[in-house]
Biotite code that builds the C-alpha atoms (Angstrom):
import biotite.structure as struc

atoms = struc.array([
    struc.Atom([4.920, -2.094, -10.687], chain_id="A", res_id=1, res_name="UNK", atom_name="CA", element="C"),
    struc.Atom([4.463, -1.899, -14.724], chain_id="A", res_id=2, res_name="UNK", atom_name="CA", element="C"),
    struc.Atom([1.850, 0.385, -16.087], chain_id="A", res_id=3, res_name="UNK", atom_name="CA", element="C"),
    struc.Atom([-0.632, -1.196, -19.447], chain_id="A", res_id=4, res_name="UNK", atom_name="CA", element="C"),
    struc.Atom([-2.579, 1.097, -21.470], chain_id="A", res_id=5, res_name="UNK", atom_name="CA", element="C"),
    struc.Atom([-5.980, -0.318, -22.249], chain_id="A", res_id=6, res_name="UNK", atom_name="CA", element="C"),
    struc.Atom([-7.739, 0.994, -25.023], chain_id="A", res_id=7, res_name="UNK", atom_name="CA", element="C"),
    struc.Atom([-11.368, 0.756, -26.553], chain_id="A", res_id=8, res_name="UNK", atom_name="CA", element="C"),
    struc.Atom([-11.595, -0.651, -29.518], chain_id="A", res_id=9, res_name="UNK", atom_name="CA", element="C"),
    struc.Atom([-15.122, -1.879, -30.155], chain_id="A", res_id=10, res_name="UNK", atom_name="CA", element="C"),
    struc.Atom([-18.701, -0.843, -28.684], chain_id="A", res_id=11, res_name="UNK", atom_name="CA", element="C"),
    struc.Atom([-20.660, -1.561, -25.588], chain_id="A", res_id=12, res_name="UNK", atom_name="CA", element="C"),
    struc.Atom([-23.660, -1.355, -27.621], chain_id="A", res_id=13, res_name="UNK", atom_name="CA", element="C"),
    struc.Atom([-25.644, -5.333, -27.293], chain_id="A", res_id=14, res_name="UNK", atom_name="CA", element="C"),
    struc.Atom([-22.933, -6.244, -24.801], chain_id="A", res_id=15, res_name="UNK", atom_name="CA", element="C"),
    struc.Atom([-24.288, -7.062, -21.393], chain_id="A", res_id=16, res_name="UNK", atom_name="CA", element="C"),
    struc.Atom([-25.107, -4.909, -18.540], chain_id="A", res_id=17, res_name="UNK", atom_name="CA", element="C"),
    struc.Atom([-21.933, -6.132, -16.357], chain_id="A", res_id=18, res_name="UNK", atom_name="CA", element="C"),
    struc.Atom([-19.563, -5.922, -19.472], chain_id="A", res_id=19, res_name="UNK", atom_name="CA", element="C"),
    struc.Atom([-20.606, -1.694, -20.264], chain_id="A", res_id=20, res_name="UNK", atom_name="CA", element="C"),
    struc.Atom([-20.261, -1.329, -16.045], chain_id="A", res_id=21, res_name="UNK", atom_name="CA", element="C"),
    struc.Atom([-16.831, -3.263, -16.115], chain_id="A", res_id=22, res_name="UNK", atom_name="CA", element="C"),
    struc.Atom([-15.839, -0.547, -19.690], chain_id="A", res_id=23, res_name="UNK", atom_name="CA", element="C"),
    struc.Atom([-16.932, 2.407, -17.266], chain_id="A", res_id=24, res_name="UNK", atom_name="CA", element="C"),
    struc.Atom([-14.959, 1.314, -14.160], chain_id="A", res_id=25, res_name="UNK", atom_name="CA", element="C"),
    struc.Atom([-11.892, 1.176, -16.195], chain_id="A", res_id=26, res_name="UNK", atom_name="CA", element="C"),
    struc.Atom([-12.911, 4.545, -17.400], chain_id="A", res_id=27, res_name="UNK", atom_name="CA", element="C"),
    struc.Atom([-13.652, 3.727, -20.930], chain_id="A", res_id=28, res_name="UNK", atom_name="CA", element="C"),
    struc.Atom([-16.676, 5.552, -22.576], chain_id="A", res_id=29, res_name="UNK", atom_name="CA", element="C"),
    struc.Atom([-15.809, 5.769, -25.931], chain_id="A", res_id=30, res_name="UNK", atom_name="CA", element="C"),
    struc.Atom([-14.331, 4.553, -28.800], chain_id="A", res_id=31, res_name="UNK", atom_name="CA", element="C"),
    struc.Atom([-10.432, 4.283, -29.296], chain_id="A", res_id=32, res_name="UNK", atom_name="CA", element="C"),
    struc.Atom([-10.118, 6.146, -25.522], chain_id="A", res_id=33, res_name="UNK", atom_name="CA", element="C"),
    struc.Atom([-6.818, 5.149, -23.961], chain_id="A", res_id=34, res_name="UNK", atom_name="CA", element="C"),
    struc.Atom([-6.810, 5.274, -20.335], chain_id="A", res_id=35, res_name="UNK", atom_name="CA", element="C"),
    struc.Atom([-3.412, 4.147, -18.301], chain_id="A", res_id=36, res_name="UNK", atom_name="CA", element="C"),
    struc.Atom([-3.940, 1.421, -15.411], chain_id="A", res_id=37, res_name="UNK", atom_name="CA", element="C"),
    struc.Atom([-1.029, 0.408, -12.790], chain_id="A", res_id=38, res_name="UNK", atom_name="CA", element="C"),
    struc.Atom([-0.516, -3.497, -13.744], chain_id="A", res_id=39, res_name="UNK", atom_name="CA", element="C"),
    struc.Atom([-2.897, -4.969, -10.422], chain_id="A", res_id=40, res_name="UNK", atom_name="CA", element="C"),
    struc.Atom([-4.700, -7.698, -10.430], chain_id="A", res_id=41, res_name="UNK", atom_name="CA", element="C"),
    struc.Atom([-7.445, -6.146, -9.963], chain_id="A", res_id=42, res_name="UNK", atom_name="CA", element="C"),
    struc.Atom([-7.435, -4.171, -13.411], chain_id="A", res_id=43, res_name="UNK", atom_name="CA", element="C"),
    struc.Atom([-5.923, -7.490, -15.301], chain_id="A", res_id=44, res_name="UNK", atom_name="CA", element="C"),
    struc.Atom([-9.125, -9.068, -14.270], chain_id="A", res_id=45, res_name="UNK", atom_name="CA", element="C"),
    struc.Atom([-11.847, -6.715, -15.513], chain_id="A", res_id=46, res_name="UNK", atom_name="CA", element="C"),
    struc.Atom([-9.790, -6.301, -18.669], chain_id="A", res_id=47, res_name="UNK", atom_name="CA", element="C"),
    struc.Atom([-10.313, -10.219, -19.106], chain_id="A", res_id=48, res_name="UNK", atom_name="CA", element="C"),
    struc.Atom([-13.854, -9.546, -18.803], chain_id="A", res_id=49, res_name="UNK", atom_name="CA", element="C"),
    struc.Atom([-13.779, -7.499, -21.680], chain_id="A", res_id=50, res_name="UNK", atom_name="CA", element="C"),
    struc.Atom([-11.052, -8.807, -23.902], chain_id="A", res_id=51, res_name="UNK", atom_name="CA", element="C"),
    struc.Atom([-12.991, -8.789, -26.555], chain_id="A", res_id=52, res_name="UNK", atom_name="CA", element="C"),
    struc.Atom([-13.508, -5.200, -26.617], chain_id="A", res_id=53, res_name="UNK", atom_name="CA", element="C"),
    struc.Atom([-10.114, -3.339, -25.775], chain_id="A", res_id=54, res_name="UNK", atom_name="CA", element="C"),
    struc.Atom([-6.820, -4.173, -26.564], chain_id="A", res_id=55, res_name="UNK", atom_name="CA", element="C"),
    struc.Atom([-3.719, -3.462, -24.404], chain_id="A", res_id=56, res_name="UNK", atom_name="CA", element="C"),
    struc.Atom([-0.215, -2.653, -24.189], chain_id="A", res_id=57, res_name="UNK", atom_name="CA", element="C"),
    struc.Atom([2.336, -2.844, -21.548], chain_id="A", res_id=58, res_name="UNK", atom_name="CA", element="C"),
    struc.Atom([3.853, 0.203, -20.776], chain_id="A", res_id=59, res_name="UNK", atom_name="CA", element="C"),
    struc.Atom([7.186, 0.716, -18.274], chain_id="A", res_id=60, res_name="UNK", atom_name="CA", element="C"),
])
């Protein structure tokens, strides 16, 4: 199973309530923090929440 890093790139500030809880259960609270994720389902789907605001890289 791969590994991405997701990474926070703009803020949570004005974005919905569900969008800043989705940011905090991938463990992102601030700006340009890099946390590392295993490559689930799960984890792709909250990131698609918040495309918008992280970017990501696949990581073996």
């Amino acid at each position: 199973m791969g590994k991405i890093k997701v990474t926070q790139v703009k803020s949570a500030i004005k974005r919905t309530q569900n969008q800043k809880r989705t940011l905090e259960a991938l463990g992102l609270k601030k700006l340009n923090q890099v946390v590392e994720h295993d490559n689930t389902p799960n984890i792709l789907g909250m990131v698609n929440k918040v495309k918008h605001l992280v970017s990501v890289e696949e990581t073996k």
